[in-house]
C-alpha angles and dihedrals in degrees: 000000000000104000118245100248086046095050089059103045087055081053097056094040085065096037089054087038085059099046096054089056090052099044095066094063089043105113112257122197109226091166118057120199125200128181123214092221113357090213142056141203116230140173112200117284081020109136109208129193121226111211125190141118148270131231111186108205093166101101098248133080118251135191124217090266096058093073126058117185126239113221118202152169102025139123110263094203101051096030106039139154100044103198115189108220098179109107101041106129107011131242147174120259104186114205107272093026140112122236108236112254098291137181104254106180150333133233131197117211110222110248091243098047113133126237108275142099112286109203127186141171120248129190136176126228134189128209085251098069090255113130144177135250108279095253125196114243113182129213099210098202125204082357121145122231098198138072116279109237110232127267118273088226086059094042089054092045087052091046091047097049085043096051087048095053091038086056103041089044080059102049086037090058095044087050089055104037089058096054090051118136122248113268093018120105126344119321121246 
């Protein structure tokens, strides 16, 4: 009889055995892609540039031109016209190293596309079969960069708070400046 300690470790030596076999065919990301950001605001008919970088993690050196971007995963008839920008112009990109901040690729918004958020999936492939997580970009349509100015409803009902208390400080500071006692603050 094979003693119970025993028994366990025999267990996790094949666990561990098995799970080296698997690991080798588990997908690996040698290429590493970053937006900067990963959205865009957009009016239809509107073309906006994604910008980000990218790490290469796969051994070798690659240029720019080395690489080419997947799209996925979006509306053709409200995104439409994916340029890819990286690679123009070319770079290096040595093994271990991160891509300076570079134009990717650029999007044009159909000129009936609704107001709404447009989301697809982006990914980055070499010529040597290593690719990048599938990351999210978003087309913000109709969407306002800027700050909204307030409200003038809001505006009035400030000017009004501040008008009372500026009042009511006034009438507060002549109440007290007449039942001063003597000697104390400036006469009136």
């Amino acid at each position: 009889m094979i003693p119970l300690c025993l028994l366990r470790s025999r267990i996790a030596i094949l666990a561990l055995a098995v799970l080296s076999l698997l690991l080798p065919t588990a997908a690996r990301a040698d290429l590493i892609l970053a937006f900067t950001p990963d959205f865009q605001v957009a009016n239809p008919g509107n073309t906006v540039t994604f910008t980000g970088t990218i790490t290469n993690t796969t051994g070798v050196t690659l240029n720019a031109t080395d690489m080419f971007l997947n799209f996925s995963g979006f509306d053709p008839t409200s995104l439409t016209d994916f340029t890819q920008l990286l690679g123009t112009p070319d770079f290096v990109l040595l093994d271990h190293h991160i891509s300076p901040i570079v134009d990717l690729f650029s999007v044009t918004v159909g000129p009936s596309t609704q107001v709404g958020d447009y989301s697809f999936g982006v990914s980055v492939l070499d010529i040597n079969n290593n690719s990048s997580d599938m990351l999210t970009a978003t087309v913000q349509v109709g969407g306002s960069a800027t700050v909204p100015e307030p409200s003038s409803g809001l505006l009035f009902a400030t000017v009004t708070v501040g008008v009372i208390l500026f009042a009511r400080i006034k009438a507060f500071g002549k109440y007290h400046c007449s039942n001063r006692a003597p000697g104390f603050g400036p006469s009136l």
